[in-house]
N, C-alpha and C positions, 0 to 999 in steps of 0.2 A: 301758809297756804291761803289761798286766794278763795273768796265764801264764792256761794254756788252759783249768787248774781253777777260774778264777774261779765259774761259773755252779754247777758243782757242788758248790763250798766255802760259798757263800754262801746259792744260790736257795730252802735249806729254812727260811731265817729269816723269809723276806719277809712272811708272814701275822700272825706274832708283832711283826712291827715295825712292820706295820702298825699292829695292835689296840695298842701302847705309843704311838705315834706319836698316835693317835686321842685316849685317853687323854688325853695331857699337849694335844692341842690343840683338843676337843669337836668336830671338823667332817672329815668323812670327805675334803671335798676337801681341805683342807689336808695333812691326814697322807697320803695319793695323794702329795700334791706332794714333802711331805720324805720321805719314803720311798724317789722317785723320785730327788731329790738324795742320799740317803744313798750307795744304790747310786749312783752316776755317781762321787760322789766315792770311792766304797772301790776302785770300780773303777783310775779313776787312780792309787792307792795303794797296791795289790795287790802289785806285783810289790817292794815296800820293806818288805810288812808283816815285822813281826821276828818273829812267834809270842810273844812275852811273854805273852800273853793268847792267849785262846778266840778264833777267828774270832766267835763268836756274843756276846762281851764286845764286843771291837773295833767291830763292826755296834751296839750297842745305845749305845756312846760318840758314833760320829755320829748316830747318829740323834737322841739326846739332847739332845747339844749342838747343834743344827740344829734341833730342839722349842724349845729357848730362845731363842736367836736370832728364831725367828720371834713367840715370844710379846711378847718387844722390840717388835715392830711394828703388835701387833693387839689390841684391846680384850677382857676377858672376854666369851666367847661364854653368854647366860645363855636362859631359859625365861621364860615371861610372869611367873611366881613369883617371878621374881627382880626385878620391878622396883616393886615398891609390892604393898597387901594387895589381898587379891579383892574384886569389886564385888560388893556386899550387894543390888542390885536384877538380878532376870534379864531383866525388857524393857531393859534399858539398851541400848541397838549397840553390839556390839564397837567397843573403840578402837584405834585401828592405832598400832604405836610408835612415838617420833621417828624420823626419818632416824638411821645411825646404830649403830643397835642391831647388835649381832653374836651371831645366832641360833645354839644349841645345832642341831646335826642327831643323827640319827638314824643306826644303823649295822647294814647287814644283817649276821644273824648268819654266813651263807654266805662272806661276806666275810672275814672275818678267822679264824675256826674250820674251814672248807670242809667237806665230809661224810666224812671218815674218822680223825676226830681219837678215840684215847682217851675211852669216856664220863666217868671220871672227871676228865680232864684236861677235855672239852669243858665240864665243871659248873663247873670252876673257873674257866674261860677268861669263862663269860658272865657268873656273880658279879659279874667285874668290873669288866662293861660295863654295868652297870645302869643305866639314866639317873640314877637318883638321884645314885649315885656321880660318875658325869660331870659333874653339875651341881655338886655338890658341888666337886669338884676345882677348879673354875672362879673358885672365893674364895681359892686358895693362890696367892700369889706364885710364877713359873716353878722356881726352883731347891726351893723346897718342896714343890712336885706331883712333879717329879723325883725327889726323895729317897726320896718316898713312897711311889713306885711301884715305883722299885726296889728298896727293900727290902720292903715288906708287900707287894707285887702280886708280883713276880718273885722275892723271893725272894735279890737279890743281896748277898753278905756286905758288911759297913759298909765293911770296910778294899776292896772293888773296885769299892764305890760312889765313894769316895773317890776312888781312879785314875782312873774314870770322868770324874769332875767336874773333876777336878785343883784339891782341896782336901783336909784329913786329916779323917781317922775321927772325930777329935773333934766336928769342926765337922757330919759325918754326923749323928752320933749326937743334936746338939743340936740340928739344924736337924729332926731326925725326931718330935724331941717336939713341940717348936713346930709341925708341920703333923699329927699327931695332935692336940692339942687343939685347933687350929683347925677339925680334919675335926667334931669329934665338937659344936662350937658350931653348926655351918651342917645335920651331917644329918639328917636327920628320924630318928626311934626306929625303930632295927631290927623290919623287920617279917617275918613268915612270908609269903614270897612262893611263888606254887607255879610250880613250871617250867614254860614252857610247852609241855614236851615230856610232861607230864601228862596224859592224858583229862579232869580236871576246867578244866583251863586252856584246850587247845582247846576244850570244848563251851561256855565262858563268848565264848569271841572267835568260837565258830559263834552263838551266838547275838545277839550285840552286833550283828555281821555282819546278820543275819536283821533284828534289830530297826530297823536303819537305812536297809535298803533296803524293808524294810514303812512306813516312816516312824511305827515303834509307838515314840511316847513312854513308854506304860505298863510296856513290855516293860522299857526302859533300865531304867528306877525300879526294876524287880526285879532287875535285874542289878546297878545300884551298890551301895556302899555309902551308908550313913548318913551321915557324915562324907568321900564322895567327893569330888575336886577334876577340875575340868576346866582344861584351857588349850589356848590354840591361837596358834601363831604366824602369820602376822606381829601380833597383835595385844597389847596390853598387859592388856587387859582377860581376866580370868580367876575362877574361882569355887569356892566350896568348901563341900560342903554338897550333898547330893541332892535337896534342896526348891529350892535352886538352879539348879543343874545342869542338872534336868530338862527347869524352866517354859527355861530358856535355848533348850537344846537345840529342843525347841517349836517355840516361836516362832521361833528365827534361823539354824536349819541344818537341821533333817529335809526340808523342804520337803514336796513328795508322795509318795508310793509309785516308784519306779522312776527316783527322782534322784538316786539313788547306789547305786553300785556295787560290791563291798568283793571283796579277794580274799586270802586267808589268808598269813600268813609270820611270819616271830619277826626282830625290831631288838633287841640290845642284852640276846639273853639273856632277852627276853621274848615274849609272845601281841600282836602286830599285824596290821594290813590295808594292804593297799595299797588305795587310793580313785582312784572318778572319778566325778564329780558331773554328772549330764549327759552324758554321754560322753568329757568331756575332762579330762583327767591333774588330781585334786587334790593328791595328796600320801602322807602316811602316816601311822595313827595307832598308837600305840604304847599296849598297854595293861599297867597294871602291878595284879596279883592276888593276891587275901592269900587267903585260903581257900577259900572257895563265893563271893564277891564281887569287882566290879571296884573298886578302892579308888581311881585315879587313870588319869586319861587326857589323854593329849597328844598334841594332832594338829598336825602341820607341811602346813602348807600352802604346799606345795614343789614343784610337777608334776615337775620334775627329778630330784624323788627317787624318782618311777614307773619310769625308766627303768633307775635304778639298784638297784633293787627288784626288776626282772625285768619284762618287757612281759607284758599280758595272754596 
């Protein structure tokens, strides 16, 4: 039986173990789930722990090892980007992926950061929930995304990653380089992204917003970039290029004026919408912003993720 300070030794980790949890597993339910196992088991554990460690070490060792474990039994979770290059024609029909695929989600930012975090600390926290990042991670074998995160991301010294793992500093230290150069082969070139806690970032997602449910193709074309990528799940089919993009957009999603409905939030550290096409739950699109420009857009088309999102 777990003593009575269980809930007040542990309950101020649960956001941060979440957002790690997330991390090492790219899908907001799964990491809910081990999170939820984490706690149950610290709980049973509680009244044995020895103090050798931080309450807040201990919690990040299960949850860790509970992040690998699961990754043992479930495919990379990738983006349309990840499974072959973009189609070069925009009238094509999206293509829907094989059966099979294990979709990237999206992660509200209230979720794991809540509203009274540290601004500095909250800057850092969404860094590095970027999608990109997350997508990224998703090509590192489990014990490598591990490493990774606990040192570069958290911050934790090699020799208690070590403990963590129950492996030596050495084998840290190597396995860290190896998922550093594997990171820097998969991610795209650092880009100046602007927060979306900017006035130039929300008036680009007020406007995107505006442009979608005006069904103003023209408008979008001024808001991308040059070189913009669009993707959307569940489908394979994805595009890169704002001569592309657009004519897509057009033709195979704006439909009329007043067929969608967008409503402002930030996933992952960035400028998003929560969507309903018609009136009924599409999903969410997450936009990602390099200057005056939307440079990449990715929409999940998930109703599921509406309610998790926040209802109208």
């Amino acid at each position: 039986m777990a003593p009575d300070n269980f809930v007040s030794d542990t309950e101020p980790y649960r956001r941060e173990l979440l957002a790690h949890c997330y991390r090492m597993l790219g899908s907001i339910d799964d990491a809910e789930d081990v999170v939820q196992e984490t706690y149950l088991r610290a709980w049973r554990a509680y009244g044995a722990f020895e103090g050798r460690s931080s309450v807040r070490t201990w919690l990040y060792q299960i949850a860790t090892n509970a992040c690998l474990t699961s990754l043992r039994h479930h495919s990379r979770r990738v983006l349309p980007s990840g499974l072959g290059g973009p189609e070069p024609d925009p009238a094509t029909e999206p293509v829907p992926a094989p059966p099979g695929v294990s979709w990237l989600q999206p992660v509200p930012d209230a979720a794991l950061t809540g509203d009274a975090a540290d601004p500095a600390s909250l800057a850092v926290a969404r860094e590095g929930l970027r999608l990109a990042l997350i997508a990224s991670l998703q090509y590192l074998p489990g014990p490598q995304r591990a490493v990774l995160l606990l040192r570069d991301v958290l911050a934790f010294p090699a020799a208690e990653v070590a403990t963590l793992l129950g492996t030596t500093t050495a084998s840290v230290k190597s396995t860290l380089q190896r998922a550093r150069a594997r990171l820097r082969e998969v991610s795209p070139s650092p880009e100046d992204i602007t927060a979306p806690t900017e006035p130039a970032a929300r008036s680009l997602l007020d406007q995107y917003i505006a442009a979608f449910q005006n069904s103003d193709a023209a408008s979008l074309e001024r808001l991308l970039s040059r070189d913009a990528t669009l993707e959307a799940t569940p489908f394979r089919t994805w595009f890169a290029g704002r001569s592309t993009c657009v004519p897509f957009l057009r033709q195979w999603v704006l439909g009329e004026p007043g067929d969608w409905r967008m409503l402002p939030t930030t996933a992952n550290g960035q400028p998003a919408a929560v969507g309903y096409r018609r009136g009924r739950p599409y999903g969410v699109v997450v936009l990602t912003v390099t200057g005056d420009r939307i440079t990449h857009v990715v929409s999940f088309q998930e109703p599921s993720l509406v309610e998790r999102f926040g209802p109208a």
